[in-house]
N, C-alpha and C positions, 0 to 999 in steps of 0.2 A: 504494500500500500504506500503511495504517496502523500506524505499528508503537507499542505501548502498552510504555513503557519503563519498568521497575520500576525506577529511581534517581531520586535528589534531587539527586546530587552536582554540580555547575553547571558543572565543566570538564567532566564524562565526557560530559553532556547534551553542552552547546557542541562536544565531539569527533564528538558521534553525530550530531547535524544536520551538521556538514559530511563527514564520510563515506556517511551516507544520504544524500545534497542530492537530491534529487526526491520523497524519502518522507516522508510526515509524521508527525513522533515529536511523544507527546502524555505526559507524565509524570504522576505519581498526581496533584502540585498543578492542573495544568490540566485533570484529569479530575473533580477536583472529590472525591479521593478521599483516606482518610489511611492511608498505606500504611506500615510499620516493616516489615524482618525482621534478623534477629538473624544473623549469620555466624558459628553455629559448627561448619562442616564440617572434616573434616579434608583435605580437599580444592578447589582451585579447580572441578570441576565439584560437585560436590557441594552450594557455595554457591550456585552460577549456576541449576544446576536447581532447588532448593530453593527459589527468591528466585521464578523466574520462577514455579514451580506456586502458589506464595501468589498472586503477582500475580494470575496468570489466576484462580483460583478466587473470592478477591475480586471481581474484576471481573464475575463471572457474577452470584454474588451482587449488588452494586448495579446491576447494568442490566436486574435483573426489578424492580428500585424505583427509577430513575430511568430518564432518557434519555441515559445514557454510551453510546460506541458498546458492540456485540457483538463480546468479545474471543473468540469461535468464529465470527466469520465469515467469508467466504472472501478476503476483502482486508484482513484484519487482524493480525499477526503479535504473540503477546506475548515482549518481549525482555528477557532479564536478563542480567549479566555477574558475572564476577568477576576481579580481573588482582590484580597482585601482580608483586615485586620479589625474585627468587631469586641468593643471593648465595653464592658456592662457601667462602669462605672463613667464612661462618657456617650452614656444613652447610644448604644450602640455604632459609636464613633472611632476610629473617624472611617471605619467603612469604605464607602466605592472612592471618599477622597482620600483612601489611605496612600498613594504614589503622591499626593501633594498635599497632605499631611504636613500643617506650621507652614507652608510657602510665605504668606503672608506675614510671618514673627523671622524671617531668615532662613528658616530650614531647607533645605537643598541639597541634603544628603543622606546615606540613609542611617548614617551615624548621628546626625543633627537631629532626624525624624526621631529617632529612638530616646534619644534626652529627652526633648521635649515633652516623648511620651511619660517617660518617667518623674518630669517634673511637674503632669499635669496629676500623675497620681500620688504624687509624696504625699505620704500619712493616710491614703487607702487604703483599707480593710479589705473593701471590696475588692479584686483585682482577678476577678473570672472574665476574660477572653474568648474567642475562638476564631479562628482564618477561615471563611467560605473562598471556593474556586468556584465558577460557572465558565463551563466548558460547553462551547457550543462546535456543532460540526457538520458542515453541510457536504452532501453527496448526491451529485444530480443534478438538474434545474429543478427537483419540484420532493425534494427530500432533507430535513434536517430533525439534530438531536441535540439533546441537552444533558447534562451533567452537574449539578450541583450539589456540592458535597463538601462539610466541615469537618475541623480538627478542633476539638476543646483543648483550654489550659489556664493558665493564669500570667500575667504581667509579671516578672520579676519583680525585684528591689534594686537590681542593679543591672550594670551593661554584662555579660560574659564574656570572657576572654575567647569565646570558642573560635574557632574559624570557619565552621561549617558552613552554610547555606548564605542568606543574603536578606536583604529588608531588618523586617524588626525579629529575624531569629534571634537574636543576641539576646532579648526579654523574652521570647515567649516562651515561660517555662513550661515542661511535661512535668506535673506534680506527683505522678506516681513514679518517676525515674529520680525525682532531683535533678533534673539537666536543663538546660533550655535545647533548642533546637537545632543550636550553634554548635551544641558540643557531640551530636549524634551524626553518624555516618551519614554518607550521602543513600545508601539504601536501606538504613533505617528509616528515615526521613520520607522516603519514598515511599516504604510498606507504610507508613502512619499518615501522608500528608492531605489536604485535602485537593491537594492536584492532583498527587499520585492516584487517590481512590476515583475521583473525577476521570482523570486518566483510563482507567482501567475498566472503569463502564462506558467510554469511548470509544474502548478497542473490541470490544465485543459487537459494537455497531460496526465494523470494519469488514466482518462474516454474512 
C-alpha cells in the first residue's frame, strides 16, 4: 500500500514509517508537491478530514500534469491526522490548538510549549490529561475512514530528561510506569500511543 501523507512534521513522519513498517509513506516534499492547510477546525476530526480532502484533491489535480502516483487508486491510501494534548485542569485545553499552544505569551517551541504548560499548572492537584489522534484516510473518489483514539495520563511536575518522542512527551506522564513518554522506547510508545492505536485501525482499512 501507498499511503500519501499530508504532513511535513519530521517526528509524526518518522512515527508513521515505523508504525506502517511494510507500507510506503511518501509526503507532499517527496511527491514533489507544495502542500499548506491551515487548522482551523473546531475539532480534531474536523482538521484530519479537512487536511486529508485538500491533500487528495490536490493530488488528483497534479497527477493529470505530472507522473505522481494516482491518489484514487486501489493500492493507495491518502492519510491525514490531527492529535492534540487535552488537559482536565484547562477545560480540556489546549486541545486542537495544542501545535500553537502560548504562541501568543512567546512560545515557539516545543520546549517553550511544555513550561508554559507546567506553569499554567503549578500547585495543580488536578493534572489528568490525555492525547487524542484523528486519523482520517481516504481511498477512492467516493471512500473514506476514521480513527480516533486516546492515550490517558497525567501532566508531570516537571520537564524529563528523557529523549524519546517529541511535543509535550517530556510531561506527559504514564502513572502506572512512573515515566513520562520521553523516557519509553520508540515501540513502547507505539504499542501505547494514541496514533499508534489510530494507526492500527487504519491498517486494517488497507484489506
Amino acid at each position: 500500500m501507498d499511503i500519501l501523507l499530508a504532513s511535513a512534521n519530521k517526528h509524526k513522519v518518522r512515527e508513521l514509517r515505523m508504525i506502517f513498517d511494510g507500507h510506503r509513506i511518501m509526503t507532499p516534499a517527496e511527491l514533489g508537491v507544495v502542500f499548506e492547510y491551515e487548522e482551523t477546525g473546531n475539532t480534531f476530526f474536523a482538521n484530519a478530514y479537512g487536511k486529508a480532502m485538500a491533500f487528495f484533491e490536490l493530488l488528483q489535480w497534479q497527477c493529470a500534469h505530472s507522473d505522481i502516483p494516482d491518489p484514487a487508486a486501489d493500492d493507495t491510501m491518502v492519510i491525514a491526522d490531527d492529535s492534540g494534548l487535552c488537559v482536565d485542569a484547562l477545560d480540556g485545553g489546549p486541545g486542537v490548538h495544542s501545535a500553537r499552544f502560548g504562541a501568543d505569551e512567546g512560545a515557539s517551541s516545543d520546549e517553550e510549549r511544555t513550561e508554559l504548560l507546567l506553569r499554567k499548572l503549578e500547585g495543580a492537584r488536578k493534572r489528568q490529561a490525555h492525547y487524542v489522534c484523528c486519523m482520517v484516510g481516504i481511498r477512492g473518489v467516493d471512500r473514506w475512514f476514521c480513527a480516533q483514539e486516546t492515550w490517558h495520563g497525567e501532566i508531570a511536575l516537571e520537564r524529563s530528561s528523557g529523549k524519546s518522542g517529541f511535543g509535550y512527551d517530556p510531561v506527559f506522564l504514564l502513572p502506572d510506569r512512573g515515566v513520562t513518554v520521553a523516557d519509553i522506547s520508540d515501540a513502547e510508545k507505539h504499542a501505547l500511543s494514541h496514533r499508534g492505536k489510530a494507526a492500527r485501525v487504519m491498517n486494517a482499512m488497507f484489506y
